[in-house]
C-alpha positions in Angstrom: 23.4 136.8 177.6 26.9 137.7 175.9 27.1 138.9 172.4 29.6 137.6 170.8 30.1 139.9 167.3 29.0 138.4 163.8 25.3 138.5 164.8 25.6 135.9 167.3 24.9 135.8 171.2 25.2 132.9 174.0 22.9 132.6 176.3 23.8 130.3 179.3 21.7 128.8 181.5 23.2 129.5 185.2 21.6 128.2 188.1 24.1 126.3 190.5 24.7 123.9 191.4 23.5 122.1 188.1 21.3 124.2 186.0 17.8 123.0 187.1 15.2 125.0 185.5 13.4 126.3 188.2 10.2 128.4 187.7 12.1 131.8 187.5 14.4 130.1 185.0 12.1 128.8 183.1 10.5 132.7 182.8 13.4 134.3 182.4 14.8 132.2 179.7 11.2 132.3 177.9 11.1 136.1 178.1 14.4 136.6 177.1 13.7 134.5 173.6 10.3 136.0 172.8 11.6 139.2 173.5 14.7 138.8 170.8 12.2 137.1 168.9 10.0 140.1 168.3 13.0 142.7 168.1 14.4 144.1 164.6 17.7 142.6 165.1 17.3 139.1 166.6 20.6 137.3 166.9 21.9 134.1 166.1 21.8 132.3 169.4 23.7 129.3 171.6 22.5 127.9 174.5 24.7 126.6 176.5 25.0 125.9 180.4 27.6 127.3 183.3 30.3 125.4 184.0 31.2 121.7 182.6 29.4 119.1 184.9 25.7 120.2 183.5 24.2 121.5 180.5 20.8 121.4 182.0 19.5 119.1 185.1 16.1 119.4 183.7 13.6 120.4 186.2 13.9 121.7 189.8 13.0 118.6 191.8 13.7 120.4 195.1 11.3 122.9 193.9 9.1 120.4 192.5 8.8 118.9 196.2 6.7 121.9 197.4 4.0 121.1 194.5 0.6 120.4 195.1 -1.3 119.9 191.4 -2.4 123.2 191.0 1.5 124.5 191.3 2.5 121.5 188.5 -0.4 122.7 186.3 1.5 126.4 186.6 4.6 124.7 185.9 4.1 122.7 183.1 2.3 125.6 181.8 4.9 127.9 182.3 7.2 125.1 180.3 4.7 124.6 177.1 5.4 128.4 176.5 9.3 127.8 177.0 9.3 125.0 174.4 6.7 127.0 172.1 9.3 130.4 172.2 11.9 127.8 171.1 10.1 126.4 168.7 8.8 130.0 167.1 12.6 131.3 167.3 12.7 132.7 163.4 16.6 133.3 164.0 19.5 130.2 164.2 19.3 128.2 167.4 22.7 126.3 168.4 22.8 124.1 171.7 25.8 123.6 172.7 25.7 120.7 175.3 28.9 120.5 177.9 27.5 118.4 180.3 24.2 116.2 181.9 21.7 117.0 179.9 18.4 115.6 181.7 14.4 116.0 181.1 13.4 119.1 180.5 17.4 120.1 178.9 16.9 117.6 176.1 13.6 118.7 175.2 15.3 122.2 174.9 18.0 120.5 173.2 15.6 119.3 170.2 14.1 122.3 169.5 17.7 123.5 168.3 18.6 123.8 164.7 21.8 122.1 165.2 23.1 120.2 168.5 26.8 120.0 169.7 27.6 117.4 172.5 31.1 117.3 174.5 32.3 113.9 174.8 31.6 114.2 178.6 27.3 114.8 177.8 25.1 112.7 178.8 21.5 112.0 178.3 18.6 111.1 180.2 15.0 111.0 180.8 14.2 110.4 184.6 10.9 111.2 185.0 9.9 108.0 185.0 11.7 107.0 188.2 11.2 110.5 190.1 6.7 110.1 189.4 7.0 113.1 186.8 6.0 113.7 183.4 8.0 115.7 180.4 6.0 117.9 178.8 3.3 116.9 176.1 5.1 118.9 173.4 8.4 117.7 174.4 7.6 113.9 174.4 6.3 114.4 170.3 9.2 116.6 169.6 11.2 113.5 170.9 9.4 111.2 169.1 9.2 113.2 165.9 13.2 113.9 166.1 14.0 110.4 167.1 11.4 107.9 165.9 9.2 106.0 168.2 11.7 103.2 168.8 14.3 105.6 170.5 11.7 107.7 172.1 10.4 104.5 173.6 14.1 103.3 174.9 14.4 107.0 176.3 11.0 107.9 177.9 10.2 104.6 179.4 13.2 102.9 180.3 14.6 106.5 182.0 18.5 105.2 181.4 21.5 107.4 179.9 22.8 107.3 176.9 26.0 109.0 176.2 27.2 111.9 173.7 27.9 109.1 170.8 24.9 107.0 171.1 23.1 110.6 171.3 24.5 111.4 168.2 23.3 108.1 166.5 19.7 108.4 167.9 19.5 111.9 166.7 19.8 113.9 169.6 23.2 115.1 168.6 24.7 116.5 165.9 28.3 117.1 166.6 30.2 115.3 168.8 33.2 117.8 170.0 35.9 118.0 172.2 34.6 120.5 175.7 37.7 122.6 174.9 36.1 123.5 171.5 32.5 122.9 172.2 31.5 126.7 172.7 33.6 128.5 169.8 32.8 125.8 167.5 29.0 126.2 167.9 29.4 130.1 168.0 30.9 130.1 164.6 28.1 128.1 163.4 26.0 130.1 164.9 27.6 133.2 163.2 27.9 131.3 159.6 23.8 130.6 159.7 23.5 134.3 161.3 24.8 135.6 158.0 22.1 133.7 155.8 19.3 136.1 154.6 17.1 136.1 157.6 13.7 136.4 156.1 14.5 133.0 154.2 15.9 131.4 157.2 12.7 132.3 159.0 10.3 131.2 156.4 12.1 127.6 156.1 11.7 127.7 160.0 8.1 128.0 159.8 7.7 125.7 157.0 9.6 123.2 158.8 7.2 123.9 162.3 4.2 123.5 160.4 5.1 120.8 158.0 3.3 120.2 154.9 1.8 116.8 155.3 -1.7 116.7 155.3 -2.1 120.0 154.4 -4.6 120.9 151.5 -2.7 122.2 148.4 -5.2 125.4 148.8 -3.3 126.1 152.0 0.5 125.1 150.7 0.1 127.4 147.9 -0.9 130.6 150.6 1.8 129.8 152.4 4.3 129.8 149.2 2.9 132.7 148.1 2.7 134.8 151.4 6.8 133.5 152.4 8.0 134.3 148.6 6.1 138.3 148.6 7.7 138.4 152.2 11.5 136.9 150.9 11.3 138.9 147.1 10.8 142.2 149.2 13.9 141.4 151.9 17.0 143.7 151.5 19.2 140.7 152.4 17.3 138.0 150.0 18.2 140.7 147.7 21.3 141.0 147.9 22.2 137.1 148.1 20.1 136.6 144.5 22.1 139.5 143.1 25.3 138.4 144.4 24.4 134.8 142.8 23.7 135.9 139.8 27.2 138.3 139.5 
């Protein structure tokens, strides 16, 4: 991880020759975002992977050729928690996407708060074709992100889409040039790093839990709880008092 000033950081996934997440980079990226998570001072963060050929090749298929079902159950363990610390990140969370992004990398990819894509991305679910299955939690993140129709086209049909039908699915939200692709999303990081942080974690939550179906009991703890947590907050201080100059 590199930090970058302005309360922003990159992390970059880094496993030649294309990224796979094998199991020790499925750990280490896990521990590194629960453990920012649960610090005082979490930054703003982009992910992002080495070099410009992959973002992510999704999982480690030579690695996955040693599996018996035990091992998978492991794995795709190990991979629910990954997708859960991305999903409990309270702090911004920027993917910048310079290459294949396949399996496993989109479902990282959706749990971002805002997605850039190089013209050269691509996207793909193979699963299908190799006998493997995303994750549970990643296939309704697709399908919540996306809509059924273009989870459907992805998950079963297993065929890449590139960075500008990406971005009209919903898997995108910035198409830019791979020249640009990392400042760009560092300075968006660093613009949503300088929101109040307590706010930006309680619309997070809000957002992860949704409020459909919930009893009004339930929505009304939860707005009272988040607004004694964001009236107390230095920062959310500051911005009302700064709004109201």
């Amino acid at each position: 991880m590199s930090d970058t000033g302005g309360g922003a950081a990159v992390l970059t996934l880094d496993h030649p020759p294309a990224n796979a997440l094998s199991n020790a980079a499925v750990r280490e990226l896990t521990t590194a975002l629960n453990t920012l998570a649960a610090g005082p001072n979490a930054p703003a963060l982009v992910l992002t992977g080495a070099g410009e050929r992959f973002f992510c090749a999704g999982g480690d298929i030579k690695e996955a050729g040693a599996y018996d079902a035990e091992s998978m159950v492991e794995r795709m363990t190990a991979f629910h928690a990954l997708l859960c610390a991305l999903e409990d990140f309270p702090r911004p969370l920027v993917c910048a996407v310079n290459g294949w992004c396949v399996g496993g990398g989109i479902e990282i990819a959706l749990f971002a708060d805002v997605v850039y894509a190089s013209p050269q991305a691509r996207f793909v679910f193979p699963e299908i074709d190799h006998g493997l299955l995303p994750a549970v939690k990643g296939i309704a993140r697709v399908r919540t992100v996306l809509g059924d129709r273009a989870a459907r086209r992805l998950l079963l049909g297993g065929e890449p889409v590139d960075a500008l039908d990406a971005q009209a699915i919903g898997i995108v939200d910035h198409v830019v040039e791979q020249g640009e692709l990392l400042a760009v999303a560092t300075a968006r990081a660093r613009a949503a790093a300088a929101k109040p942080p307590a706010v930006f974690a309680a619309l997070k939550r809000a957002l992860r839990t949704g409020s459909a179906g919930r009893a009004a009991a339930a929505q009304l703890r939860t707005t009272i709880a988040d607004a004694r947590r964001v009236f107390d907050d230095p920062a959310a201080r500051a911005a009302r008092e700064a709004w109201n100059d």
